[in-house]
C-alpha positions in Angstrom: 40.9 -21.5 -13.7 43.1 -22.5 -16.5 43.8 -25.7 -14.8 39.8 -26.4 -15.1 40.1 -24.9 -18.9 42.5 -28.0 -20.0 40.7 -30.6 -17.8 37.2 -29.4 -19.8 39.4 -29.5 -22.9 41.1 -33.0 -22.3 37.6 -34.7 -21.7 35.8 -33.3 -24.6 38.9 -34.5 -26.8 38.7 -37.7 -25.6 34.8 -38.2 -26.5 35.1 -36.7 -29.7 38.2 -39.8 -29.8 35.9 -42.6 -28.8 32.9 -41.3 -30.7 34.8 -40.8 -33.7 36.1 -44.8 -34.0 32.7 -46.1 -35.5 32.1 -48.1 -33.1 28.6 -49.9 -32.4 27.0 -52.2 -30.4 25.6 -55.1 -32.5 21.5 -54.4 -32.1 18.4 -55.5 -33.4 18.0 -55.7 -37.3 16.0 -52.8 -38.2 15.3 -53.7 -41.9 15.8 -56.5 -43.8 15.7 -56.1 -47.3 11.7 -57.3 -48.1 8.5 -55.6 -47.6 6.6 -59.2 -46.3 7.7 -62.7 -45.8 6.3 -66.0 -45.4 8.3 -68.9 -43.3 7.9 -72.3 -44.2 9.5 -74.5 -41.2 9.7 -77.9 -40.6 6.5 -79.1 -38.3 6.7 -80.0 -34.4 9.7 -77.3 -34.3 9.8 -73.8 -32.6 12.1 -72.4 -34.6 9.5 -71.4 -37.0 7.3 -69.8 -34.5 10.5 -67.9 -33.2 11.8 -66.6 -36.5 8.4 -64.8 -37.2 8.3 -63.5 -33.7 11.9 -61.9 -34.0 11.4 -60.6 -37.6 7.6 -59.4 -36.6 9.6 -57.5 -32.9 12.9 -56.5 -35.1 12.3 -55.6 -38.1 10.1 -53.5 -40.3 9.3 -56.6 -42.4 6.0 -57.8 -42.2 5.6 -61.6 -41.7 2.3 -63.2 -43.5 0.6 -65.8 -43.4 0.1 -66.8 -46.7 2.7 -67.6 -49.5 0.9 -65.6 -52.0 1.4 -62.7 -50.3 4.9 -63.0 -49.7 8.0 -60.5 -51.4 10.2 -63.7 -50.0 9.8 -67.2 -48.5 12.3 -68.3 -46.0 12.0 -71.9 -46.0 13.9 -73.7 -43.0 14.6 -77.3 -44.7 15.8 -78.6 -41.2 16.7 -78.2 -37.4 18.3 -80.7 -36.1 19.5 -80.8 -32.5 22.4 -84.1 -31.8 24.6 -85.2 -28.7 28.2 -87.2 -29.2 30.0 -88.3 -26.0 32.9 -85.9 -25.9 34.9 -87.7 -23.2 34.5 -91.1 -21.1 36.4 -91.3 -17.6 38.5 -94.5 -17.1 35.7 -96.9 -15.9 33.9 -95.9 -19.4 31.2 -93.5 -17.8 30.3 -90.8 -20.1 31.9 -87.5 -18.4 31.4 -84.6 -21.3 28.9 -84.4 -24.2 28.8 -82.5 -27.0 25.9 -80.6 -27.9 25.1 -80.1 -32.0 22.6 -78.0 -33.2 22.1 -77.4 -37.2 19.9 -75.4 -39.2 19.3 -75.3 -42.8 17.8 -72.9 -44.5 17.3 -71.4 -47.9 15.8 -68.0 -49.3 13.1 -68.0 -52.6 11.4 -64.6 -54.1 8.0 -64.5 -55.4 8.5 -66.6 -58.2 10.4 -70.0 -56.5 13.6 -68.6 -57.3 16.5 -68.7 -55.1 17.9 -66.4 -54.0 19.8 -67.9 -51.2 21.3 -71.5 -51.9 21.0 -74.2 -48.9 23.1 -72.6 -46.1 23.7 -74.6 -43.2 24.2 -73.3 -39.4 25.8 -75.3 -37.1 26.7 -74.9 -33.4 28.0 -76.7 -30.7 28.0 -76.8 -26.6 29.7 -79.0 -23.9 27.5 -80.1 -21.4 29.5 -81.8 -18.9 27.5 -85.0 -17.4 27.4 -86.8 -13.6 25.2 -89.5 -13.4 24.3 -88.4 -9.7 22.8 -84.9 -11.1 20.8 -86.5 -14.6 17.6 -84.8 -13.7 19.3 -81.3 -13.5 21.6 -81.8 -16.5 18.9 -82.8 -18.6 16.8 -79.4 -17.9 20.3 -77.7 -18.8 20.8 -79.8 -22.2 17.2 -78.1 -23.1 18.3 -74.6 -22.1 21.3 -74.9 -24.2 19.2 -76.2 -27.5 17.1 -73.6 -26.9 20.1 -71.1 -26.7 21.8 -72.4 -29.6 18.4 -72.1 -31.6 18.2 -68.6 -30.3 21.7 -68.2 -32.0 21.0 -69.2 -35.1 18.0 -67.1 -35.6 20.0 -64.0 -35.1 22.2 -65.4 -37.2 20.2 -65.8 -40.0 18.2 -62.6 -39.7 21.6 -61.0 -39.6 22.6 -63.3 -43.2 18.8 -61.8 -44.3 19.7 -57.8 -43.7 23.3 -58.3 -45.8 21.4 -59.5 -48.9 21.7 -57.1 -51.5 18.9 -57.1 -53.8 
Protein backbone atom coordinates (compact mmCIF):
# COMPACT_ATOMS: atom_id res chain seq x y z
CA UNK A 1 0.00 0.00 0.00
CA UNK A 2 2.72 2.48 0.73
CA UNK A 3 4.52 1.37 -2.26
CA UNK A 4 1.29 2.62 -4.35
CA UNK A 5 1.26 5.83 -1.90
CA UNK A 6 4.88 7.06 -3.33
CA UNK A 7 4.18 5.94 -6.94
CA UNK A 8 0.74 8.29 -6.71
CA UNK A 9 3.00 10.79 -4.99
CA UNK A 10 5.93 10.65 -7.58
CA UNK A 11 3.51 11.22 -10.65
CA UNK A 12 1.60 13.98 -9.27
CA UNK A 13 5.05 15.75 -8.47
CA UNK A 14 6.20 15.33 -11.73
CA UNK A 15 3.04 17.04 -13.46
CA UNK A 16 2.89 19.76 -11.17
CA UNK A 17 7.02 19.85 -12.60
CA UNK A 18 6.12 20.03 -16.23
CA UNK A 19 3.06 22.15 -15.71
CA UNK A 20 4.76 24.52 -13.65
CA UNK A 21 7.72 25.43 -16.54
CA UNK A 22 5.31 27.80 -18.63
CA UNK A 23 5.50 26.05 -21.26
CA UNK A 24 3.02 26.48 -24.45
CA UNK A 25 2.43 25.44 -27.69
CA UNK A 26 2.66 28.33 -30.14
CA UNK A 27 -1.40 28.61 -31.27
CA UNK A 28 -3.54 30.75 -33.06
CA UNK A 29 -3.43 34.62 -32.34
CA UNK A 30 -6.43 35.22 -30.26
CA UNK A 31 -6.32 39.16 -30.31
CA UNK A 32 -4.50 41.46 -31.99
CA UNK A 33 -4.42 44.75 -30.76
CA UNK A 34 -7.44 46.55 -33.20
CA UNK A 35 -11.04 46.40 -33.04
CA UNK A 36 -11.33 46.27 -37.28
CA UNK A 37 -8.83 46.33 -40.08
CA UNK A 38 -8.73 46.95 -43.64
CA UNK A 39 -5.84 45.13 -46.02
CA UNK A 40 -4.69 46.83 -48.83
CA UNK A 41 -2.57 44.18 -50.96
CA UNK A 42 -1.01 44.23 -54.10
CA UNK A 43 -3.54 43.00 -57.02
CA UNK A 44 -3.34 39.40 -58.81
CA UNK A 45 -1.80 38.13 -55.27
CA UNK A 46 -3.43 35.74 -52.74
CA UNK A 47 -1.77 36.84 -49.95
CA UNK A 48 -4.35 39.44 -49.45
CA UNK A 49 -7.22 37.15 -49.63
CA UNK A 50 -5.28 34.84 -47.15
CA UNK A 51 -4.40 37.49 -44.58
CA UNK A 52 -8.09 38.42 -44.12
CA UNK A 53 -9.17 34.86 -43.95
CA UNK A 54 -6.56 34.08 -41.08
CA UNK A 55 -7.21 37.34 -39.14
CA UNK A 56 -11.30 36.89 -39.84
CA UNK A 57 -10.66 32.48 -38.41
CA UNK A 58 -7.88 33.72 -35.62
CA UNK A 59 -8.55 36.57 -34.26
CA UNK A 60 -11.23 38.66 -32.65
CA UNK A 61 -10.41 41.46 -35.03
CA UNK A 62 -12.84 42.21 -37.52
CA UNK A 63 -11.66 42.63 -41.10
CA UNK A 64 -13.71 45.33 -43.30
CA UNK A 65 -14.09 46.16 -46.22
CA UNK A 66 -13.84 49.64 -46.36
CA UNK A 67 -10.86 51.99 -45.32
CA UNK A 68 -13.09 54.29 -43.53
CA UNK A 69 -14.06 51.95 -41.33
CA UNK A 70 -10.91 50.75 -40.38
CA UNK A 71 -9.00 51.17 -36.41
CA UNK A 72 -5.83 50.06 -38.75
CA UNK A 73 -4.80 49.51 -42.42
CA UNK A 74 -2.33 46.76 -43.12
CA UNK A 75 -0.98 47.64 -46.40
CA UNK A 76 1.25 44.79 -48.07
CA UNK A 77 3.56 47.02 -50.40
CA UNK A 78 4.87 43.73 -52.11
CA UNK A 79 5.16 39.87 -52.47
CA UNK A 80 7.51 38.84 -54.44
CA UNK A 81 8.31 35.11 -55.04
CA UNK A 82 12.26 34.59 -56.93
CA UNK A 83 14.40 31.47 -57.99
CA UNK A 84 18.54 31.58 -58.11
CA UNK A 85 20.35 28.47 -59.34
CA UNK A 86 21.90 27.22 -56.13
CA UNK A 87 24.23 24.64 -57.66
CA UNK A 88 25.12 23.44 -61.33
CA UNK A 89 26.60 19.76 -61.83
CA UNK A 90 29.81 19.53 -63.85
CA UNK A 91 28.21 19.52 -67.42
CA UNK A 92 26.49 22.92 -66.27
CA UNK A 93 22.92 21.51 -65.66
CA UNK A 94 21.19 23.23 -63.04
CA UNK A 95 20.97 20.61 -59.98
CA UNK A 96 19.62 22.88 -56.86
CA UNK A 97 17.55 26.08 -56.86
CA UNK A 98 16.86 28.33 -54.42
CA UNK A 99 13.52 29.38 -53.59
CA UNK A 100 12.97 33.38 -52.35
CA UNK A 101 9.94 34.57 -51.14
CA UNK A 102 9.59 38.35 -49.73
CA UNK A 103 6.99 40.31 -48.25
CA UNK A 104 6.70 43.84 -47.41
CA UNK A 105 4.48 45.25 -45.42
CA UNK A 106 3.69 48.27 -43.30
CA UNK A 107 1.05 49.17 -40.55
CA UNK A 108 -1.13 52.92 -40.67
CA UNK A 109 -3.96 53.96 -37.92
CA UNK A 110 -6.94 55.85 -38.82
CA UNK A 111 -5.24 58.88 -39.71
CA UNK A 112 -2.25 57.62 -42.39
CA UNK A 113 0.09 57.38 -39.67
CA UNK A 114 2.46 54.76 -39.22
CA UNK A 115 2.63 52.84 -36.97
CA UNK A 116 4.74 50.18 -38.36
CA UNK A 117 7.65 51.27 -40.70
CA UNK A 118 8.32 49.06 -44.03
CA UNK A 119 9.25 45.56 -42.57
CA UNK A 120 10.39 43.13 -44.98
CA UNK A 121 9.94 39.18 -44.62
CA UNK A 122 12.01 37.03 -46.44
CA UNK A 123 12.23 33.27 -46.76
CA UNK A 124 14.00 30.83 -48.54
CA UNK A 125 13.67 26.94 -49.81
CA UNK A 126 15.89 24.47 -51.82
CA UNK A 127 14.14 22.73 -54.43
CA UNK A 128 16.44 20.37 -55.82
CA UNK A 129 15.90 20.03 -59.81
CA UNK A 130 16.23 16.78 -62.48
CA UNK A 131 15.40 17.64 -65.77
CA UNK A 132 13.75 14.08 -66.26
CA UNK A 133 11.05 14.93 -63.38
CA UNK A 134 10.29 19.02 -64.59
CA UNK A 135 6.57 18.50 -64.63
CA UNK A 136 6.58 17.18 -60.88
CA UNK A 137 9.14 19.67 -59.57
CA UNK A 138 7.29 22.42 -60.95
CA UNK A 139 3.91 21.41 -58.98
CA UNK A 140 6.39 21.23 -55.91
CA UNK A 141 8.07 24.89 -56.58
CA UNK A 142 4.19 26.08 -56.19
CA UNK A 143 3.59 24.10 -52.97
CA UNK A 144 6.60 25.55 -51.52
CA UNK A 145 5.61 29.42 -52.58
CA UNK A 146 2.52 28.72 -51.23
CA UNK A 147 4.07 27.35 -47.92
CA UNK A 148 6.41 30.09 -47.61
CA UNK A 149 3.44 32.70 -48.16
CA UNK A 150 1.64 30.66 -45.53
CA UNK A 151 4.78 31.48 -43.25
CA UNK A 152 4.83 34.80 -43.62
CA UNK A 153 1.36 35.45 -42.78
CA UNK A 154 1.67 33.93 -39.38
CA UNK A 155 4.49 35.74 -39.20
CA UNK A 156 3.10 38.91 -39.52
CA UNK A 157 -0.06 38.34 -37.64
CA UNK A 158 2.24 37.26 -34.90
CA UNK A 159 4.53 40.97 -35.48
CA UNK A 160 0.57 42.48 -35.32
CA UNK A 161 -0.41 40.77 -31.66
CA UNK A 162 3.24 42.23 -30.07
CA UNK A 163 2.30 45.82 -31.02
CA UNK A 164 1.79 47.71 -28.12
CA UNK A 165 -0.57 50.44 -28.53
Amino acid sequence: MKLNQQKILAALLMLLLLTACGFQLRGQISALPFKSMYIDAPDGHTIGMDLERTIGSSSTTKVVTQRAEAEAVLQVISAVGERRILSLSGGGRVREFILVYRVVYRLLDQQGIEIVKNTEISLMRNLPFLDAQILAKEAEEQLLYKDMQSDAIQQIIWRLAAIKI
